[in-house]
FIBAVO-525627 format. One record per residue (C-alpha): x, y, z. Coordinates in steps of 0.05 Angstrom, whole numbers, padded with zeros to 5 digits, always signed. Example, Ala and Ser with C-alpha at 12.3 -4.5 7.8 and 13.67 -1.06 7.14 Angstrom:
BEGIN
+00246-00090+00156/+00273-00021+00143/
END
This chain:
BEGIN
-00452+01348-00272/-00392+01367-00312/-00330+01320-00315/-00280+01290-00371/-00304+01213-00405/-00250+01174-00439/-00250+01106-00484/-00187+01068-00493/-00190+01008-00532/-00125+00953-00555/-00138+00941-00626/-00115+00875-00661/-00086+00907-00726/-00029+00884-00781/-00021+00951-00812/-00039+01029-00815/-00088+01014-00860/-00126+00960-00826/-00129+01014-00764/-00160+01070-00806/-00214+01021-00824/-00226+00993-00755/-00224+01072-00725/-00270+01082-00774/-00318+01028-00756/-00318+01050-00680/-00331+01126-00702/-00393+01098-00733/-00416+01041-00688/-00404+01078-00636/-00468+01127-00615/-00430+01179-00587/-00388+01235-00610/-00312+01216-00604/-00243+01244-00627/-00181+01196-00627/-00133+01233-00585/-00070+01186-00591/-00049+01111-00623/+00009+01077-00604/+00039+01007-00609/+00022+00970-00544/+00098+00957-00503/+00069+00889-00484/+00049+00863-00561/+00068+00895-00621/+00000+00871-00651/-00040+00915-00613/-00049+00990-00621/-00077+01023-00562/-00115+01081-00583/-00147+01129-00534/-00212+01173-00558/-00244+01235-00519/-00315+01223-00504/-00365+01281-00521/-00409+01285-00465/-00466+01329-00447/-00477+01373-00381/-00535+01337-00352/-00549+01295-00281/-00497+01240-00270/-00543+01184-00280/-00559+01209-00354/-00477+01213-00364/-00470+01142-00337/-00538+01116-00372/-00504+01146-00442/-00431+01116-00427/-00454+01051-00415/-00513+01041-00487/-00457+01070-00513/-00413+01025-00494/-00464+00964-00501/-00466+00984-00572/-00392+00956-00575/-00396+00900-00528/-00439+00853-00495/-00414+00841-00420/-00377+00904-00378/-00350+00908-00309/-00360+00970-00275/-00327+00995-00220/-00321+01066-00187/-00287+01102-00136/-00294+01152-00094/-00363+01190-00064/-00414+01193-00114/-00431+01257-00138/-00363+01286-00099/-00309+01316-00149/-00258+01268-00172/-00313+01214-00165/-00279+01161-00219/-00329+01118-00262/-00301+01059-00300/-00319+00999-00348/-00276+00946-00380/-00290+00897-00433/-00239+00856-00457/-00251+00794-00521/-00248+00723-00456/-00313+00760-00423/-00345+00796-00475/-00370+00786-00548/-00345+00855-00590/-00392+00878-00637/-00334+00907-00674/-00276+00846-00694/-00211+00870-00680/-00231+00900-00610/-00187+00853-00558/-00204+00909-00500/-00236+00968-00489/-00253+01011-00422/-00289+01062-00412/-00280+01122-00365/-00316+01189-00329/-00282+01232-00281/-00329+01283-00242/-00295+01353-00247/-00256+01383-00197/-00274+01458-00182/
END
């Protein structure tokens, strides 16, 4: 199954180059390929950068996507909640998991909330 997979994640950051080092950490911690596509100042809290990465994800079944996504994911932190919408296996069908620092122990300090995303294509 082909589709897009996203991470976002709000970092807790004083300065440019405490990000570098924390983007750095999650491009190593984290076991699969990503690129940082954008990083902004969160509107709600100057403190927190929200930085968005692409996923690199491999054509194979759904359930290997998913299974990758989420050891990735528990590589970073220890409690998720998934949800999902639409049909499984239907184009469009949107997977999601969020882990935010009340819920979840980061493996990574500086992490206050990350999610995870997969979007089936659309032909």
């Amino acid at each position: 199954m082909n589709g897009a997979a996203d991470l976002q994640a709000f970092l807790r950051v004083s300065n440019e180059r405490a990000l570098g080092k924390l983007l750095d950490r999650i491009h190593h911690q984290f076991p699969i390929e990503v690129s940082l596509e954008s990083s902004e100042t969160y509107w709600k809290d100057p403190g927190l950068r929200d930085v968005r990465f692409r996923v690199k994800i491999s054509p194979e079944p759904l359930g290997g996507i998913i299974s990758h996504l989420m050891i990735a994911g528990w590589s970073v932190a220890s409690t998720w909640m998934v949800t999902s919408v639409g049909e499984l296996l239907a184009p469009g069908w949107h997977f999601e998991a969020i882990a935010y620092k009340d819920s979840s122990t980061f493996a990574i300090q500086g992490i206050e909330w990350a999610k995870i995303s997969f979007v089936s294509e659309i032909p």
